[in-house]
C-alpha positions as CSV (number, residue, x, y, z in Angstrom):
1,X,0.0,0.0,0.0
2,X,1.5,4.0,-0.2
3,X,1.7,5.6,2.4
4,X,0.2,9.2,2.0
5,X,1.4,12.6,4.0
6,X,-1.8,14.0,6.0
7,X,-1.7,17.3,7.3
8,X,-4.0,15.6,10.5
9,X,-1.2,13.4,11.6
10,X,-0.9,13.6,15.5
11,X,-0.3,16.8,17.7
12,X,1.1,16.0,21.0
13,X,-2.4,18.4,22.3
14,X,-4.9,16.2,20.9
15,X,-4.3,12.3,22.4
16,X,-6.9,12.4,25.6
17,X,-4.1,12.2,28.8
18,X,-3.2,8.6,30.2
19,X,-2.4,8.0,33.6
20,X,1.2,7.4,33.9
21,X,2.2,3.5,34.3
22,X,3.1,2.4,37.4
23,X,4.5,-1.2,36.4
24,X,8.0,-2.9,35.9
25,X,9.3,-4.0,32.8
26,X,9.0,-7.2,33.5
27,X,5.5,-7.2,34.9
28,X,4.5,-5.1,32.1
29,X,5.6,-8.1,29.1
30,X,3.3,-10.4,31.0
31,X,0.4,-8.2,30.9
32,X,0.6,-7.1,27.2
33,X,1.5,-10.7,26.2
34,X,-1.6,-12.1,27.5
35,X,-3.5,-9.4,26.1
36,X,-2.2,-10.1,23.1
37,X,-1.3,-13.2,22.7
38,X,-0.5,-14.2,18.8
39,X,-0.4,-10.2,17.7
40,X,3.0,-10.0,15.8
41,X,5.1,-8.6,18.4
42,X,8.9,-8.6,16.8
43,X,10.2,-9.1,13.6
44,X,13.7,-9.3,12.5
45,X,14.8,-8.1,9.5
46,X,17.6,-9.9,8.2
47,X,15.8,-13.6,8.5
48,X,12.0,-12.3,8.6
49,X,11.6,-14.4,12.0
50,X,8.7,-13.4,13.8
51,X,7.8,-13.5,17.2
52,X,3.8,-13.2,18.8
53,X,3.6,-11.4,22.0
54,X,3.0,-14.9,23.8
55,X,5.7,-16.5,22.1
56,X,8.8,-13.7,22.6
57,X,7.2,-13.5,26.2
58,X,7.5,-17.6,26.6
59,X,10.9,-17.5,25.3
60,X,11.9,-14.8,28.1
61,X,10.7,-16.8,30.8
62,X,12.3,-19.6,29.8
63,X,15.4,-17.4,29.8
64,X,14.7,-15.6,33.2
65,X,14.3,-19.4,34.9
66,X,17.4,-20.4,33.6
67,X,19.1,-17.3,34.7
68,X,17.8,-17.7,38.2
69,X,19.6,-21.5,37.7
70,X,22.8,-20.1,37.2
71,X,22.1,-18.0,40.9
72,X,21.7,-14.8,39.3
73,X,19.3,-13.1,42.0
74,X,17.5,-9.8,42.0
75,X,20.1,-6.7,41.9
76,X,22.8,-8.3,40.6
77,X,24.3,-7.1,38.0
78,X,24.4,-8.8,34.7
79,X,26.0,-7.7,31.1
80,X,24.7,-8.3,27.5
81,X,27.3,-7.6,24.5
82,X,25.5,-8.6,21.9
83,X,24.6,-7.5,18.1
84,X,21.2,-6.2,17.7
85,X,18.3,-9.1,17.4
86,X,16.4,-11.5,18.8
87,X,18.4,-12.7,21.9
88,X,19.5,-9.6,23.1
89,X,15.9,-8.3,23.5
90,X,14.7,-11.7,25.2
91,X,17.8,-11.9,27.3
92,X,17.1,-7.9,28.5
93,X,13.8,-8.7,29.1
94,X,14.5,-12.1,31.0
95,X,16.6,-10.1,33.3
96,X,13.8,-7.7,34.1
97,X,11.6,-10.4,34.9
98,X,14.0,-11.9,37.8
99,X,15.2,-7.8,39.2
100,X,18.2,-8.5,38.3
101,X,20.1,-5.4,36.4
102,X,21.3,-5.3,32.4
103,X,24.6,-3.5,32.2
104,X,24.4,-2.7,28.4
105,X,27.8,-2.9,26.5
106,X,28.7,-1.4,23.8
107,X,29.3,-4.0,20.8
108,X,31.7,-2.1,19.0
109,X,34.1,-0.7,22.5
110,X,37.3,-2.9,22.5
111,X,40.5,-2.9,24.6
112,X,40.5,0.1,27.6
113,X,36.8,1.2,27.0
114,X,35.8,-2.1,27.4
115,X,37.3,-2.9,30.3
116,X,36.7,0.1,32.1
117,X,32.7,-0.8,31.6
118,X,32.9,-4.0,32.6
119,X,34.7,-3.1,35.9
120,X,32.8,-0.3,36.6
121,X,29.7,-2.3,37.0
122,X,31.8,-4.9,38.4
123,X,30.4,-7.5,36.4
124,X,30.5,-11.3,37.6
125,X,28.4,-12.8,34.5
126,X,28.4,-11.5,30.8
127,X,26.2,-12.6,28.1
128,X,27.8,-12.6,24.8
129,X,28.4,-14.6,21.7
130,X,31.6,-16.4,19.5
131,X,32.2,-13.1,17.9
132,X,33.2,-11.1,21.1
133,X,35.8,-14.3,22.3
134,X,38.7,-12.6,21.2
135,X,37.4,-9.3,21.8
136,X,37.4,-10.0,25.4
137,X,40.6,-12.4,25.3
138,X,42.4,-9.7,24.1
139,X,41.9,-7.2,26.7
140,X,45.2,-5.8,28.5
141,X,43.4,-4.6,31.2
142,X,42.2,-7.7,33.8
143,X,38.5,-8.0,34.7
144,X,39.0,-9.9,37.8
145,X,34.6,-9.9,39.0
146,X,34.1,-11.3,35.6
147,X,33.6,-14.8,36.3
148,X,31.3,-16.4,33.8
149,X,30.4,-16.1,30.3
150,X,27.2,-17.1,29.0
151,X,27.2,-17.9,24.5
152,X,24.4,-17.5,22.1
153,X,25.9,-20.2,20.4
154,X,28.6,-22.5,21.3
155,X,30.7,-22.7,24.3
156,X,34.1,-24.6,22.3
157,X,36.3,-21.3,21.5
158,X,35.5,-19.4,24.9
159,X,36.3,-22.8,27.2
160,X,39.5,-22.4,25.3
161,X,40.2,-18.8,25.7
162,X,38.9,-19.0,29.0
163,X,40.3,-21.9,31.1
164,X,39.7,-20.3,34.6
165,X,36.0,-19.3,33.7
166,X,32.7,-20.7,33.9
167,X,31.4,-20.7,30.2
168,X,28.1,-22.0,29.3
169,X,25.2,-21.5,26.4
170,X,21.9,-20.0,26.4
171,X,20.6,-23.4,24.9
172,X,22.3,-24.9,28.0
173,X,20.8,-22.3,30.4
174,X,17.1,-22.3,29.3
175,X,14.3,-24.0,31.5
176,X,11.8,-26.0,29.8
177,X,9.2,-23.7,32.0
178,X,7.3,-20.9,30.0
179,X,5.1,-19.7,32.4
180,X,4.9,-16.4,33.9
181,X,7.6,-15.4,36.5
182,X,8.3,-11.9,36.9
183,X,8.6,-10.9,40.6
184,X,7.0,-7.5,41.8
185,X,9.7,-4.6,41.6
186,X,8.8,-1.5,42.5
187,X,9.0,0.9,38.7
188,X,11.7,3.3,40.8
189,X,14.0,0.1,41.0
190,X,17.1,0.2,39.0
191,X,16.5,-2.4,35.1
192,X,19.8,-1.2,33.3
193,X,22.6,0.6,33.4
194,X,23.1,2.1,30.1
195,X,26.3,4.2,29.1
196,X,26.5,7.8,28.1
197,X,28.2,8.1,24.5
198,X,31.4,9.5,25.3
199,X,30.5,13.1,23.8
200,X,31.8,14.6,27.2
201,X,34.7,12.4,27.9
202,X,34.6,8.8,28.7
203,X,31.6,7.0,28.8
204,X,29.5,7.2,32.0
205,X,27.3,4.5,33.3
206,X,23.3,5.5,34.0
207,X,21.0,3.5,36.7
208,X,18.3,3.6,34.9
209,X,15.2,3.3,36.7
210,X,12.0,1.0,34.8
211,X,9.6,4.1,35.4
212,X,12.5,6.0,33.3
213,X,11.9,3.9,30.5
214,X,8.3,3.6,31.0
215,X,7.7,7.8,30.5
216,X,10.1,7.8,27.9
217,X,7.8,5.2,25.8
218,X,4.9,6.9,27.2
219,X,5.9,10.5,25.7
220,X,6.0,8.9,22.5
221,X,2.4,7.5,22.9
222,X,1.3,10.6,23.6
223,X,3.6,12.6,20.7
224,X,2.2,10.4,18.0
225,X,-0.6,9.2,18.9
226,X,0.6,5.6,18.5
227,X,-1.8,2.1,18.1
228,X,-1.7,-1.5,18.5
229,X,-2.1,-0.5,14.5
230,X,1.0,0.9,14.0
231,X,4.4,-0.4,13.1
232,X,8.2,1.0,14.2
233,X,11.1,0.5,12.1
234,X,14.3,0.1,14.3
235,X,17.6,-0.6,12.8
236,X,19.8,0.7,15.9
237,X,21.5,-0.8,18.8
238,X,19.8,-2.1,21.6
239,X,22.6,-1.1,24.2
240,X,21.3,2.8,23.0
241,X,18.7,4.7,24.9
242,X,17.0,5.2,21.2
243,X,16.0,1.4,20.1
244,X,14.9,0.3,23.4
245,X,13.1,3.3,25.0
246,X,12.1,5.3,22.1
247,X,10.7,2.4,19.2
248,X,10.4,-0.8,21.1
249,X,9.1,-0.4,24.5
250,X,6.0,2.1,22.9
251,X,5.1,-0.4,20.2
252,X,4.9,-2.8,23.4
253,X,2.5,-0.7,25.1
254,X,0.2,0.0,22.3
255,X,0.1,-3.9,20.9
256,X,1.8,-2.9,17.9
257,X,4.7,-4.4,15.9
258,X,8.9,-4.1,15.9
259,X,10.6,-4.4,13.3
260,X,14.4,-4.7,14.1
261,X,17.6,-4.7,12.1
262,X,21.0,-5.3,13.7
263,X,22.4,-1.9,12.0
264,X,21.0,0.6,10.0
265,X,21.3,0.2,5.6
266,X,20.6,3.5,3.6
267,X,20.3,0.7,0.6
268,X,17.6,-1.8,2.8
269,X,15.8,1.1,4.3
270,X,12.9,1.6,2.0
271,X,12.6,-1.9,0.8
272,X,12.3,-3.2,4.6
273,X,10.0,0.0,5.3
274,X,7.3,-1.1,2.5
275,X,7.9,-5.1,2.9
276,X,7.2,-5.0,6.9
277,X,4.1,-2.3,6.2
278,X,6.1,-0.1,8.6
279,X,4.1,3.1,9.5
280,X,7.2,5.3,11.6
281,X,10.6,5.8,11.8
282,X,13.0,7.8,14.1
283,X,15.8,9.0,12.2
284,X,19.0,9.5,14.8
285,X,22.5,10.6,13.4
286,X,22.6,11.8,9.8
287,X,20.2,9.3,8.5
288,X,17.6,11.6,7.2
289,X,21.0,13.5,5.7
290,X,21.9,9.7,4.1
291,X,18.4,8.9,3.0
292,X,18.1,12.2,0.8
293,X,21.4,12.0,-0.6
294,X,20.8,8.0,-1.9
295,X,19.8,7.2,-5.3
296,X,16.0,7.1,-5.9
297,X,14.1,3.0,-5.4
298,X,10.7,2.3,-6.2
299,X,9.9,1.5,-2.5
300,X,10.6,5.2,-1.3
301,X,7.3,6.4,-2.1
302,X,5.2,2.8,-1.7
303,X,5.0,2.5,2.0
304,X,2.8,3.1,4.9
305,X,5.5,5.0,6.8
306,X,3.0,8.1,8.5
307,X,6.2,9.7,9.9
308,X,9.5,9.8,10.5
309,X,11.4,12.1,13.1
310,X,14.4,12.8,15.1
311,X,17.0,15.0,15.4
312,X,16.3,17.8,12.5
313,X,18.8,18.3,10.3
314,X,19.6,20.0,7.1
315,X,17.2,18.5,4.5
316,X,14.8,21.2,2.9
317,X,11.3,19.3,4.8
318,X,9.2,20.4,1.6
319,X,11.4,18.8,-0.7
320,X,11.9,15.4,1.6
321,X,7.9,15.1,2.1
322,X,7.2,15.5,-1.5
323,X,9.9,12.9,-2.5
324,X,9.3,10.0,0.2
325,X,5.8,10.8,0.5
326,X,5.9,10.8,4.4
327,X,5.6,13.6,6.9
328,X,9.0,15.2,8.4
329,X,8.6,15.6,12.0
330,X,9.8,19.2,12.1
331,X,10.3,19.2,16.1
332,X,13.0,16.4,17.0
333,X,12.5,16.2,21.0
334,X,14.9,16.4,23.4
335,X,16.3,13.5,25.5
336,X,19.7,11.9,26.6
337,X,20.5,8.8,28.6
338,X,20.9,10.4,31.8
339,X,17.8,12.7,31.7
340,X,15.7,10.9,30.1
341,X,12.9,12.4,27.8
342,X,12.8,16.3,28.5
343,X,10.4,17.3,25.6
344,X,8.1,16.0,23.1
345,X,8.8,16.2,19.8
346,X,6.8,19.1,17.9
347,X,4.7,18.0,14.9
348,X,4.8,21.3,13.1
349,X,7.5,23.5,14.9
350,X,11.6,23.6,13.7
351,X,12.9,22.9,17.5
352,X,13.7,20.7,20.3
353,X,9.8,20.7,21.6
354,X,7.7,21.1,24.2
355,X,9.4,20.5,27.5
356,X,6.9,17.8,29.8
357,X,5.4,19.1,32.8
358,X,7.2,16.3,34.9
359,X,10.5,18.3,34.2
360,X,11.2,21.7,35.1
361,X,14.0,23.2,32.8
362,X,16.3,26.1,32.6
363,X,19.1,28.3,31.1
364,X,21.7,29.3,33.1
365,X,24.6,31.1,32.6
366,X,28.3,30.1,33.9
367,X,27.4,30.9,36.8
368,X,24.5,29.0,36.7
369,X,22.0,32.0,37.1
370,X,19.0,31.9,35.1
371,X,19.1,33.8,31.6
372,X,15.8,35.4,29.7
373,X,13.7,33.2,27.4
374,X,15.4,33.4,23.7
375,X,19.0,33.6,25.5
376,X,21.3,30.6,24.6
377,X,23.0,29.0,27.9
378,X,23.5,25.6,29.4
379,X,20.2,23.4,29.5
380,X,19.8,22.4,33.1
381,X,17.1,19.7,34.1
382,X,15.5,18.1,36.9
383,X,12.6,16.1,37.7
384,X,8.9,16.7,39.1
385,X,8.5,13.0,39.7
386,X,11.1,10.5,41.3
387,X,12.3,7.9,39.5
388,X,12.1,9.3,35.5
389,X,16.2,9.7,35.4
390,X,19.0,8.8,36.4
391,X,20.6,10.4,39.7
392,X,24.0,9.8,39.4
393,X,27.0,7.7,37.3
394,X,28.1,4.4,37.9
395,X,31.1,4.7,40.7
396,X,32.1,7.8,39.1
397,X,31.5,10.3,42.0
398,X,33.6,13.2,40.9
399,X,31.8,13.1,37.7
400,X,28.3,12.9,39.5
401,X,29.2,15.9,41.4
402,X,30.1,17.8,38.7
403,X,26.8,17.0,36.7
404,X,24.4,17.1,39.1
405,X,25.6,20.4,41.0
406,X,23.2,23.1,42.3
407,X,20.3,21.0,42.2
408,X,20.1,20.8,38.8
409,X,21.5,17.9,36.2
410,X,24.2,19.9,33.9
411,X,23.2,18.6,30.3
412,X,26.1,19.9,28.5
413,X,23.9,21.1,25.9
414,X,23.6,24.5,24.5
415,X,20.2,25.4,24.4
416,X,17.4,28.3,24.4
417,X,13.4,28.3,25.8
418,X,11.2,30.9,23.5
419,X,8.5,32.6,24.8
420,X,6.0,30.2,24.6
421,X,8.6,27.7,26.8
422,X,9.1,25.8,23.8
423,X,13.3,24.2,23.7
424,X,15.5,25.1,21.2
425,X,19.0,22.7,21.1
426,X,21.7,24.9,19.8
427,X,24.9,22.8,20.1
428,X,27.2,20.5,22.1
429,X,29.0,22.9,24.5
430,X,31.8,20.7,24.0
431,X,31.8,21.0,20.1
432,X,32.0,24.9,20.4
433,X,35.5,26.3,18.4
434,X,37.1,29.2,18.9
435,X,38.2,30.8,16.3
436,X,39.7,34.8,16.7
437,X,38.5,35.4,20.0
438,X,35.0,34.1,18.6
439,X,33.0,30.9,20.0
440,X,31.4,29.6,16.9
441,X,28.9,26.1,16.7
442,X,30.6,23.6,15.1
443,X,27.1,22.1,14.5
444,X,25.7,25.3,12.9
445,X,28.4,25.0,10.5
446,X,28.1,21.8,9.8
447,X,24.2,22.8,8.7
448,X,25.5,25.5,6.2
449,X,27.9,23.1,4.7
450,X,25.2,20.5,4.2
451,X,23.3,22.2,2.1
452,X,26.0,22.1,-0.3
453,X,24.5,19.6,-3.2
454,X,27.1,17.6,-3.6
455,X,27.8,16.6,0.2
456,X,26.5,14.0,1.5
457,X,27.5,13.6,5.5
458,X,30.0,16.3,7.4
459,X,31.3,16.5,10.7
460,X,33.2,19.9,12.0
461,X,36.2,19.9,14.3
462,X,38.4,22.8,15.6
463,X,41.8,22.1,15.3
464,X,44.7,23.6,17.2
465,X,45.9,27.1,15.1
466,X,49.8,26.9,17.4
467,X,49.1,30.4,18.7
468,X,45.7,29.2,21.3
469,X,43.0,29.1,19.5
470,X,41.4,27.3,16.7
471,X,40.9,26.5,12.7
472,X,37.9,25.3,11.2
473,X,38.4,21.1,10.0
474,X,35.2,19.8,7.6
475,X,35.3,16.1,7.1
476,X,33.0,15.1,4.3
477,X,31.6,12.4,2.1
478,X,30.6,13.0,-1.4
479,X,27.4,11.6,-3.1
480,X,28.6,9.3,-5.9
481,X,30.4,10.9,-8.8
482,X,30.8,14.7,-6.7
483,X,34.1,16.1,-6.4
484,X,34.9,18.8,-4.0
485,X,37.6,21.4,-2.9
486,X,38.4,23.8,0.1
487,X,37.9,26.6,-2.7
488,X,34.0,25.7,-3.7
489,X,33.5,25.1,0.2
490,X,34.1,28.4,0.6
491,X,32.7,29.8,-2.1
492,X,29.4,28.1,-1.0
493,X,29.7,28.7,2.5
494,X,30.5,32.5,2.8
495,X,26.8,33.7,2.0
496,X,25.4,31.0,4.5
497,X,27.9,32.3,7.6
498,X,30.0,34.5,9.2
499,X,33.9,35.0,8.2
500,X,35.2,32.7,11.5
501,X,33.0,30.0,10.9
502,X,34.5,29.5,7.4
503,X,36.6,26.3,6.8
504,X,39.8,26.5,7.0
505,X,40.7,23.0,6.4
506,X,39.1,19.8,4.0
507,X,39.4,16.2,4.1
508,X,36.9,14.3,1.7
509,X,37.0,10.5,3.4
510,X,35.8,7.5,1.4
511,X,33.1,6.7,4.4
512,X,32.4,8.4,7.7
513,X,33.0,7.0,10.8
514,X,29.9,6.7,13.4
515,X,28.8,5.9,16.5
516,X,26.2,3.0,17.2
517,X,23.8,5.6,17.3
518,X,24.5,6.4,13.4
519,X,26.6,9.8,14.4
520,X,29.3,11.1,12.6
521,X,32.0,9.6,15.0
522,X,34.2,12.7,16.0
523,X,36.6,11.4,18.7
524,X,37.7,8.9,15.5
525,X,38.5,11.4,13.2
526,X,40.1,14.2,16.3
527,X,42.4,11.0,16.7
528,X,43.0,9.6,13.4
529,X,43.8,13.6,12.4
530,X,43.7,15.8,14.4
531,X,45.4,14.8,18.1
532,X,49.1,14.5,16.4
533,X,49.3,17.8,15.6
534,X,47.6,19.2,18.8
């Protein structure tokens, strides 16, 4: 069927207000799985294995008895490195159920970074798989907790590799019990610890709370007015904030349908949108950038997709509705891992959105006074309700303090409230360059230079000038066939912005690096080349 843009698609004003869920995770799979038995609940992608409600939730029991076999008890603390799919969301999900807590970990960290998140949590059990054997093997730094690995498929290489640990398999660990078995937690308890990207410095470690998760889905309910009818399209890691709060948990709590992938495709996108009869999409990273810069497919305008949204970026929103026949979310919302979700996306409105009334916001100075509405400061958050984010990092008390100082969590973020309280994300205050005695957004550069027709991704660093201060790096891919110097970036960029935010420096790279979250992957390029010459 194709999908069609209506000018009627949700406000976040006009869904009737729900009474916030009480409920853990856990608790909450049972109920929607036996009110929905053998409803499609997950699909992946890759194979087209499907799972009903009753079935994924049979399969997570099974798991979560098995798990409590092994003596993992309520509170502990129990780690999933995994690629996207199938047994990472039942294994999450099995943990719930038993109170014990997922420390997330990110698939693609290796060597120090890995470490350091595996003893932070102190991990004593880690669920992984064959490819991550010599991931882990190879690590300089010892993990002394970690004693027991747990394989999504065989146990052979990692009894090898590890002599002096307990290695088992899922297969190995499953009960032959599906029945219900979720104990009561209280929704304030602690389900995962989920890691900060590293924008800020090293990656810090979130408690986060099931009522967290639970308004973040909810705030999406609400924003989009979402069914048991409709359909999310989630090709993005599940150890990320964005696939498991923000797409899977609300199509769990409206009955509707998953559809996963382990990483996202520019090329697979459309056809997996129109096969699966997916009906929205949150775009993170530069994917709406990718998308419009792809060759045309026949699928891009058969679809059901109703909307897609995320972080706005560059696109001209006329020209991407009328090409992909879908509506362009102009508000992207505002959230992080540690916060939580601040503010609804706005349907209509080029912004962050409109902040929820279980926050209170504001925009302080360096001083941390508060500055006028349309003044651009720090974003500083805290809650209205206990329990919807995160109150401190992961034995990392010096960086707690420093976050969460005043009385108010320190976002990092550069932002601005208008005067209807609406939030407006201006920039990283990390990413800000100085360049001639002048701060200058790296990120509203980065917009001017992607309107340039033949870019197709950017990042902007500052780079050290010798004398203090800063020069102007763009890192760019071209669309097929496009060639590029510093001289036509210029030329195009010196009507769109001021003489200091000019680049002073190109480099046109064959791919872009990116985080898991589909991010141009800036600490990679600063290293690869930047931090020699600092």
């Amino acid at each position: 069927m194709t999908g069609r843009i209506d000018s009627s698609l949700p406000r976040q004003c006009r869904a009737k207000p729900r009474t916030p869920l009480r409920i853990s995770l856990g608790k909450l799979l049972e109920q929607q799985a036996a009110r929905y038995r053998d409803r499609v609940f997950v699909t992946r992608a890759e194979t087209e294995e499907s799972l009903s409600y009753a079935a994924f939730n049979a399969r997570v029991n099974r798991l979560a008895r098995g798990l409590t076999g092994l003596g993992i008890a309520r509170n502990d603390y129990v780690g999933i490195m995994l690629d996207s799919g199938l047994d990472f969301l039942a294994c999450s999900y099995a943990l719930k159920k038993i109170g014990a807590i997922e420390v997330a970990i990110n698939s693609g960290f290796r060597d120090v970074a890995l470490a350091r998140m595996i003893n932070l949590t102190g991990l004593t059990t880690l669920i992984t798989s064959d490819r991550f054997v010599p991931v882990l093997a190879a690590l300089n730094d010892p993990t002394p907790a970690l004693q027991r690995l747990v394989l999504t498929d065989t146990a052979d290489a990692a009894t090898d590799r590890f002599p002096k640990r307990t290695v088992t398999t899922l297969a190995m660990v499953e009960s032959a019990r599906c029945d219900d078995c979720a104990i009561d937690v209280p929704d304030d308890e602690t389900a995962a610890i989920l890691f900060t990207s590293g924008t800020t410095g090293v990656s810090k470690g979130c408690p986060i709370p099931h009522r967290t998760s639970v308004r973040a889905a909810e705030a999406m309910i609400e924003a989009f007015d979402l069914t048991e009818e409709d359909c999310v399209y989630s090709p993005y890691p599940m150890f990320h904030c964005g696939a498991v709060q923000y797409d899977i948990l609300p199509a769990l709590m409206v009955g509707g349908r998953a559809v996963i992938r382990e990483r996202f495709s520019v090329s697979r996108f459309w056809p997996d949108v129109a096969r699966h009869s997916a009906t929205w999409f949150m775009a993170l990273g530069s994917v709406q950038q990718l998308l419009w810069a792809a060759p045309s497919c026949t699928e891009e305008t058969r679809h059901r997709l109703r909307f897609i949204w995320g972080t706005p970026l560059p696109v001209d929103h006329d020209a991407f509705e009328k090409r992909f026949n879908v509506k362009l979310v102009r508000g992207g919302g505002y959230g992080s891992t540690d916060a939580g979700c601040v503010a609804l996306p706005l349907m209509d409105k080029t912004g962050a959105g409109r902040v929820l009334d279980r926050y209170e916001v504001a925009i302080v100075d360096s001083r941390d006074d508060p500055m006028p509405a349309g003044a651009v400061g720090e974003l500083v958050v805290r809650p209205r309700e206990p329990a919807i984010m995160a109150q401190h990092y992961v034995n990392m008390p010096e960086e707690t303090l420093k976050a969460w100082r005043n009385l108010w969590f320190h976002t990092g973020d550069l932002a601005r409230l208008d005067d209807e309280g609406d939030l407006f994300w201006v920039a990283r205050m990390s990413e800000r360059i100085r360049v001639k005695g002048e701060m200058v957004s790296a990120y509203e550069i980065e917009e001017g230079i992607l309107a340039h027709e033949a870019i197709e991704d950017c990042a902007v660093l500052g780079a050290p000038d010798g004398i203090g201060e800063e020069t102007v790096h763009a890192f760019v891919t071209l669309r097929p066939g496009a060639g590029l110097t510093l001289q036509m970036l210029t030329a195009h960029c010196q009507p769109r912005m001021s003489r200091s935010m000019l680049p002073t420096d190109l480099t046109v790279l064959p791919d872009m690096p990116r985080t898991p979250s589909g991010k141009p992957a800036k600490a990679v390029l600063r290293q690869r080349f930047i931090a020699g010459h600092e």
